[in-house]
N, CA, C and O atoms as CSV, one atom per row, in Angstrom:
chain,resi,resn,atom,element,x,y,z
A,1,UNK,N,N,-0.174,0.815,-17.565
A,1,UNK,CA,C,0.405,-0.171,-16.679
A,1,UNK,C,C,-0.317,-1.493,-16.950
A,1,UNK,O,O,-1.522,-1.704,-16.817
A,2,UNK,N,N,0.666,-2.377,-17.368
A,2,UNK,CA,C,-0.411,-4.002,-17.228
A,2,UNK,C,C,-0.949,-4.662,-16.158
A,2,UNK,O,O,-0.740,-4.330,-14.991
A,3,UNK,N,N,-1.862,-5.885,-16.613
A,3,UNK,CA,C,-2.051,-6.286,-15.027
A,3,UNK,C,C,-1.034,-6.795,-14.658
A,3,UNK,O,O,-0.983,-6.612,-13.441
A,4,UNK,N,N,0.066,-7.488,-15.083
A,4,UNK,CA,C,0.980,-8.104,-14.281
A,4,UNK,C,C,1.830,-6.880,-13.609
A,4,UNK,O,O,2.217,-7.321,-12.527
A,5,UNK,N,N,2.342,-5.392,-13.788
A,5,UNK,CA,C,2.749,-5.240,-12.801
A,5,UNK,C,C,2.103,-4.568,-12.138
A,5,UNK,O,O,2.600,-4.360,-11.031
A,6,UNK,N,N,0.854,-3.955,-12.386
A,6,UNK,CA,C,-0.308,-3.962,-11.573
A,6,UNK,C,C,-0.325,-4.739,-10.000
A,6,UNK,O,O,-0.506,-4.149,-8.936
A,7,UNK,N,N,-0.113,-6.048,-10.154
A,7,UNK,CA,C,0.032,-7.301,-9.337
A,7,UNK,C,C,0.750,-6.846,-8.818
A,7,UNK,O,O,0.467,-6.338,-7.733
A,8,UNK,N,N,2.280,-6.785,-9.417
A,8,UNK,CA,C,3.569,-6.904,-8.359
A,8,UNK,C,C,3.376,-5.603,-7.927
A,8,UNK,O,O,3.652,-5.670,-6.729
A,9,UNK,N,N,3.022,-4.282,-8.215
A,9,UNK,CA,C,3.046,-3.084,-6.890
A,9,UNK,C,C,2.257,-3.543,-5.984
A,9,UNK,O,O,2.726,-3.473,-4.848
A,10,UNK,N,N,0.829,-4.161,-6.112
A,10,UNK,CA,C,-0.039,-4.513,-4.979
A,10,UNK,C,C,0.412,-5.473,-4.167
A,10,UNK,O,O,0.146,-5.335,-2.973
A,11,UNK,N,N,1.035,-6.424,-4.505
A,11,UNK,CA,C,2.124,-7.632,-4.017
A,11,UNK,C,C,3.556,-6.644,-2.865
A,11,UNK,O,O,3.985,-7.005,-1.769
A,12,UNK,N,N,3.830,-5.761,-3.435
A,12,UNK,CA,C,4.459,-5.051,-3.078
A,12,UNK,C,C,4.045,-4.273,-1.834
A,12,UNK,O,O,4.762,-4.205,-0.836
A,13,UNK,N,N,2.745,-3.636,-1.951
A,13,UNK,CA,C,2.509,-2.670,-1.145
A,13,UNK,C,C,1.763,-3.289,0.053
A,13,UNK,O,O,1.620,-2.743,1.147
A,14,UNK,N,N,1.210,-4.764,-0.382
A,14,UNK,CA,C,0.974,-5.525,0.944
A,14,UNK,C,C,2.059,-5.585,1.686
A,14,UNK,O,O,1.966,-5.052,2.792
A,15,UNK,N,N,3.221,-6.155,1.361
A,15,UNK,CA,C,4.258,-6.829,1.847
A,15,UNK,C,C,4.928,-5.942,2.794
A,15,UNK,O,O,5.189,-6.374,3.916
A,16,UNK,N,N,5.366,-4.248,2.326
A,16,UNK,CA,C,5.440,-3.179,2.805
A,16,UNK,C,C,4.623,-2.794,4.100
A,16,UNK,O,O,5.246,-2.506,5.122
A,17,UNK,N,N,3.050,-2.780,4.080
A,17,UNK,CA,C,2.578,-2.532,4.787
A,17,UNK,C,C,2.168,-4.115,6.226
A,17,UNK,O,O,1.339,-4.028,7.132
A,18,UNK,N,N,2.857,-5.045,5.996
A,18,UNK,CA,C,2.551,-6.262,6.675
A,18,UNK,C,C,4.302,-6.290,7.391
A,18,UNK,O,O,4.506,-6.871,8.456
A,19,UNK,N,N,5.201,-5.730,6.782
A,19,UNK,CA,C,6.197,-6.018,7.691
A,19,UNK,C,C,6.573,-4.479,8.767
A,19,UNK,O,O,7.020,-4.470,9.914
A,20,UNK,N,N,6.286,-3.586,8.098
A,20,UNK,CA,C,5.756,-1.935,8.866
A,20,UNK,C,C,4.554,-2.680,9.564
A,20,UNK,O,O,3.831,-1.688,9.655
A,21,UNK,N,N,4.022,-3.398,9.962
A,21,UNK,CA,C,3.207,-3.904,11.309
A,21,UNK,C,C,3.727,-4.751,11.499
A,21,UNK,O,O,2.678,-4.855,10.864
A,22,UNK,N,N,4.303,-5.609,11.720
A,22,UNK,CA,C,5.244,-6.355,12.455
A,22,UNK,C,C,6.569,-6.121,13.213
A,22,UNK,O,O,7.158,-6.736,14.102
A,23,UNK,N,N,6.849,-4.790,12.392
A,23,UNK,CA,C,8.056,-4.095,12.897
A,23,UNK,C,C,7.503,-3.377,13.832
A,23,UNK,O,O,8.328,-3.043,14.682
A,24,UNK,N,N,6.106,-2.884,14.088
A,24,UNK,CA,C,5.760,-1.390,14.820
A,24,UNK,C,C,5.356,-2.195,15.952
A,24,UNK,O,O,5.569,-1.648,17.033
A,25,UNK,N,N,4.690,-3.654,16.015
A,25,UNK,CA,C,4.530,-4.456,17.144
A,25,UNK,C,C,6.162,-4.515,18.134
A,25,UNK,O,O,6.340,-4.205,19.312
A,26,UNK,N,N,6.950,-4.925,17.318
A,26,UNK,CA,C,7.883,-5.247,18.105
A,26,UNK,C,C,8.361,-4.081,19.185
A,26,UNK,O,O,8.610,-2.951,18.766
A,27,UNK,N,N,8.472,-4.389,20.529
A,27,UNK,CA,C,9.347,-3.599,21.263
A,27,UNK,C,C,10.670,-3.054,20.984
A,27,UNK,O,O,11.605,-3.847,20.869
A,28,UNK,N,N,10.897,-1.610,20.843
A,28,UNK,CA,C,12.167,-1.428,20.782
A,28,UNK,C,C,13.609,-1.983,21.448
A,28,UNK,O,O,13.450,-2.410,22.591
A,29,UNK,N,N,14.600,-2.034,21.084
A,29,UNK,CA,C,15.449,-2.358,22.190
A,29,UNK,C,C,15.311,-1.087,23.647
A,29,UNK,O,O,14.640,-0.074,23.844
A,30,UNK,N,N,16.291,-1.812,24.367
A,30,UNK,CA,C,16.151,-0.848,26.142
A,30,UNK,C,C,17.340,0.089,25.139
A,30,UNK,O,O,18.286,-0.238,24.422
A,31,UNK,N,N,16.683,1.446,25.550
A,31,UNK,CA,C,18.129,2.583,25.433
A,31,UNK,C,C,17.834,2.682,24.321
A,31,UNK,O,O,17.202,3.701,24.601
A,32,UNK,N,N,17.619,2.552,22.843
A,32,UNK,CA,C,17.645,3.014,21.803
A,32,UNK,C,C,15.941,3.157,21.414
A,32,UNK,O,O,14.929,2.549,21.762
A,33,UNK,N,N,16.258,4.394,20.430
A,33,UNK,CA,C,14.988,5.200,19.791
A,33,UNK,C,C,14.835,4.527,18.270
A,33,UNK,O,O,15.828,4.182,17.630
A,34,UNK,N,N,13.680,4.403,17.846
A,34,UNK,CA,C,13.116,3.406,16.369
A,34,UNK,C,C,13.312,4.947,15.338
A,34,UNK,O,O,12.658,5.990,15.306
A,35,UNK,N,N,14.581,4.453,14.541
A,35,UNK,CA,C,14.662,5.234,13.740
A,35,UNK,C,C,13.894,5.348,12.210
A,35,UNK,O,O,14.107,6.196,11.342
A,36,UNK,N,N,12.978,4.261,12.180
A,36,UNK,CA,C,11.941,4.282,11.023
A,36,UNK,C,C,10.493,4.646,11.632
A,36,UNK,O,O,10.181,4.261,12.759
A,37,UNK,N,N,9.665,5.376,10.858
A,37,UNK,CA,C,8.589,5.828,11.210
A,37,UNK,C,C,7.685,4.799,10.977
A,37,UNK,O,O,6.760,5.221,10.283
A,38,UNK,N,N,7.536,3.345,11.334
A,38,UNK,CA,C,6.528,2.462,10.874
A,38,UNK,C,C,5.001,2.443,10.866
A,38,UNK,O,O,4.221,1.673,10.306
A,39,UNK,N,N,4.817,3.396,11.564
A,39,UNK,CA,C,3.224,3.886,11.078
A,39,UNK,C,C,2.810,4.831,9.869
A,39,UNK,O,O,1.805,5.036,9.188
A,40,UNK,N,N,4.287,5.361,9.975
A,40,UNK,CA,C,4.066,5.869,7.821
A,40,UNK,C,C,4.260,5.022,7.081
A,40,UNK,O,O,3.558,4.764,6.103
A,41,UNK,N,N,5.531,4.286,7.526
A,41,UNK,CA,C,5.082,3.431,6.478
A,41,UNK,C,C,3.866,1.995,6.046
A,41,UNK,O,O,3.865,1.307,5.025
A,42,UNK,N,N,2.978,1.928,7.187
A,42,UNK,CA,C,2.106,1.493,6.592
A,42,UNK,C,C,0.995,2.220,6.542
A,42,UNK,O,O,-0.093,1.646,6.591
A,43,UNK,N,N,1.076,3.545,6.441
A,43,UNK,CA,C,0.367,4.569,5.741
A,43,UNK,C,C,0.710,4.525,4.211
A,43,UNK,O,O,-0.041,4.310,3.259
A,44,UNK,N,N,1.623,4.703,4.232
A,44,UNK,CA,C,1.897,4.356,2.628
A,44,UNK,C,C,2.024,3.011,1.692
A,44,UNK,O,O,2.240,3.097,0.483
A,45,UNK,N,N,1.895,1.995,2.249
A,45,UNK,CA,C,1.647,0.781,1.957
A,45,UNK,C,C,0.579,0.373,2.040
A,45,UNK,O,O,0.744,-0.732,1.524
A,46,UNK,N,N,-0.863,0.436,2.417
A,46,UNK,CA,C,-1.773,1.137,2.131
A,46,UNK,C,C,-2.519,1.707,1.775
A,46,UNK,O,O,-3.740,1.559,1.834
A,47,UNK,N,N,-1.668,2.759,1.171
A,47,UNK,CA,C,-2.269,4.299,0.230
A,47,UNK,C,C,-1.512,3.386,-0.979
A,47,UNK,O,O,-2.516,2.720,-1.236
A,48,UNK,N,N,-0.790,3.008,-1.643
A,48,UNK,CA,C,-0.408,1.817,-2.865
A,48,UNK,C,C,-1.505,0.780,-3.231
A,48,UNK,O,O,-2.056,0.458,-4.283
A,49,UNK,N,N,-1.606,0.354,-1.821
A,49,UNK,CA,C,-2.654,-1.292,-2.168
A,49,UNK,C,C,-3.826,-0.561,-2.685
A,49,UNK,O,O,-4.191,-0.747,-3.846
A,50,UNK,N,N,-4.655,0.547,-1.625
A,50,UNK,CA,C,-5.642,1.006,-1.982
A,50,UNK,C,C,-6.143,1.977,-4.125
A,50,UNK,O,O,-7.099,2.044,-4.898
A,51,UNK,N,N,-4.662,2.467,-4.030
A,51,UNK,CA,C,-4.318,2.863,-5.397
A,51,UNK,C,C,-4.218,1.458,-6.480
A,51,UNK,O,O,-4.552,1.412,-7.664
A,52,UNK,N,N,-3.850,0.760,-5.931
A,52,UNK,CA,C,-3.241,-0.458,-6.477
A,52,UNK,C,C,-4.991,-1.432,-7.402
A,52,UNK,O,O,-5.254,-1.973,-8.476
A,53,UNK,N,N,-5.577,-1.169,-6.311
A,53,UNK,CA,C,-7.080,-2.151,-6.489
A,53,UNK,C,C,-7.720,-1.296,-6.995
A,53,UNK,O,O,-8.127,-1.652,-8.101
A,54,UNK,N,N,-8.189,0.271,-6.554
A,54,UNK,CA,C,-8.687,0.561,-8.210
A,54,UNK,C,C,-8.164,0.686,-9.265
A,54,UNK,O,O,-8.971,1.043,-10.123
A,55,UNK,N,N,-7.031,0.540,-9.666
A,55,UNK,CA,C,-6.475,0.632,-10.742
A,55,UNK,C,C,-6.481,-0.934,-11.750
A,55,UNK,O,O,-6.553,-1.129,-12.963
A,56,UNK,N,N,-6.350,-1.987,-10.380
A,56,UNK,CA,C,-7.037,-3.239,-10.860
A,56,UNK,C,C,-8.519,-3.419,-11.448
A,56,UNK,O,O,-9.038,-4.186,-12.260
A,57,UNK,N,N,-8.877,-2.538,-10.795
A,57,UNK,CA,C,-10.902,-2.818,-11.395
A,57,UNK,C,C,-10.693,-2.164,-12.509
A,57,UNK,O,O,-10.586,-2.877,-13.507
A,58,UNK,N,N,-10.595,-0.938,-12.670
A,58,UNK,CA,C,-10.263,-0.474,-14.144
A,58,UNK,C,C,-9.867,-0.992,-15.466
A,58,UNK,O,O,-10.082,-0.616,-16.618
A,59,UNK,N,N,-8.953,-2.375,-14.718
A,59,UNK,CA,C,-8.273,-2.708,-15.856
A,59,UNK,C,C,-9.086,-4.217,-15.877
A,59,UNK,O,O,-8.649,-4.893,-16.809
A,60,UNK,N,N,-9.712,-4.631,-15.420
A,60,UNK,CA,C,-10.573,-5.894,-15.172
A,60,UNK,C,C,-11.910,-5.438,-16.146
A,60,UNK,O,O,-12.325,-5.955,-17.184
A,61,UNK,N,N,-12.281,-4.554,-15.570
A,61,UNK,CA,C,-13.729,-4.149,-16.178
A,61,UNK,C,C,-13.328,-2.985,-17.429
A,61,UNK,O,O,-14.321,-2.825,-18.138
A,62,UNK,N,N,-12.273,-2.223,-17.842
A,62,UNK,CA,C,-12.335,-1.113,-18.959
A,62,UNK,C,C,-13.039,-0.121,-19.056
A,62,UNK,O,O,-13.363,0.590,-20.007
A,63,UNK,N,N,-13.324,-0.117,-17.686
A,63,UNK,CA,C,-13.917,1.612,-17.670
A,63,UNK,C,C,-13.237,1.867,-16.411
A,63,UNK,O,O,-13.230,1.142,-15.416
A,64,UNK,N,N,-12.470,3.374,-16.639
A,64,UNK,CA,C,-12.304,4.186,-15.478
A,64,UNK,C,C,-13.082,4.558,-14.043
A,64,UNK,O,O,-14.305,4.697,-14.026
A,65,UNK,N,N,-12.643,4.638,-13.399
A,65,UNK,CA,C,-13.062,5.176,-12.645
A,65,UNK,C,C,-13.042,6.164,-12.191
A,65,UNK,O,O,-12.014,6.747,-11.848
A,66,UNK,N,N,-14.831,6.827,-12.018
A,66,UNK,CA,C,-14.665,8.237,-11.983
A,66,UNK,C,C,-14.862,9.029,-10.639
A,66,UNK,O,O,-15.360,8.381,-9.718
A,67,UNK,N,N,-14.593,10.118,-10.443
A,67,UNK,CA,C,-14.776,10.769,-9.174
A,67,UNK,C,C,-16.194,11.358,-9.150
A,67,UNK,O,O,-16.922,11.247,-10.136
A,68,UNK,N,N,-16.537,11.900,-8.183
A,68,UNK,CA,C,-18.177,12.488,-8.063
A,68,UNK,C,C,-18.446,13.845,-8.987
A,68,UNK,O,O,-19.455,14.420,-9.396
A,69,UNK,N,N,-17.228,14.023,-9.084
A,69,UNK,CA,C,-17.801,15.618,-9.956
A,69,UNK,C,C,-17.489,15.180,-11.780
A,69,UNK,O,O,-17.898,15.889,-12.700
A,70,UNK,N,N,-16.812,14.078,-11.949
A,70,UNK,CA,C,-16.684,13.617,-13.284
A,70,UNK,C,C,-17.481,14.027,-14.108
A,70,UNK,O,O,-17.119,13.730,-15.246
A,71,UNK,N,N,-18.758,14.786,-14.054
A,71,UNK,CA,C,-19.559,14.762,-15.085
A,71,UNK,C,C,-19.658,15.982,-15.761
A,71,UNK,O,O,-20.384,16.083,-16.750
C-alpha cells in the first residue's frame, strides 16, 4: 500500500469515525428508533485510523512493526 492511499484510508477513517459522533450526539427523532449502530461505527473508524498509523510508521521509518512474541 503507498503512502498516498495510506492517507486517504486514514482521511477516511477519521471522517467515518467524526460523523458516527456527531450522529450518536444527536437526539433521535420523538417515535422513531436509530437504525444505525453509531457506536460501531466509530468503533470501526477507529480500529482503521489506529491500523491506519501503524501502517504509516512502517512506511515512514521501513521497518515493520513487530508484536511481543516476534522473536
Amino acid at each position: 500500500m503507498t503512502l498516498t492511499l495510506t492517507l486517504i484510508v486514514l482521511a477516511c477513517g477519521l471522517a467515518l469515525a467524526g460523523f458516527a459522533n456527531f450522529m450518536s450526539r444527536r437526539p433521535p427523532p420523538p417515535g422513531q428508533v436509530r437504525l444505525m449502530p453509531y457506536t460501531g461505527l466509530q468503533f470501526v473508524g477507529l480500529l482503521v485510523v489506529i491500523l491506519m498509523l501503524a501502517h504509516l510508521v512502517s512506511l515512514l521509518t521501513g521497518t515493520p512493526l513487530e508484536g511481543r512474541s516476534a522473536r
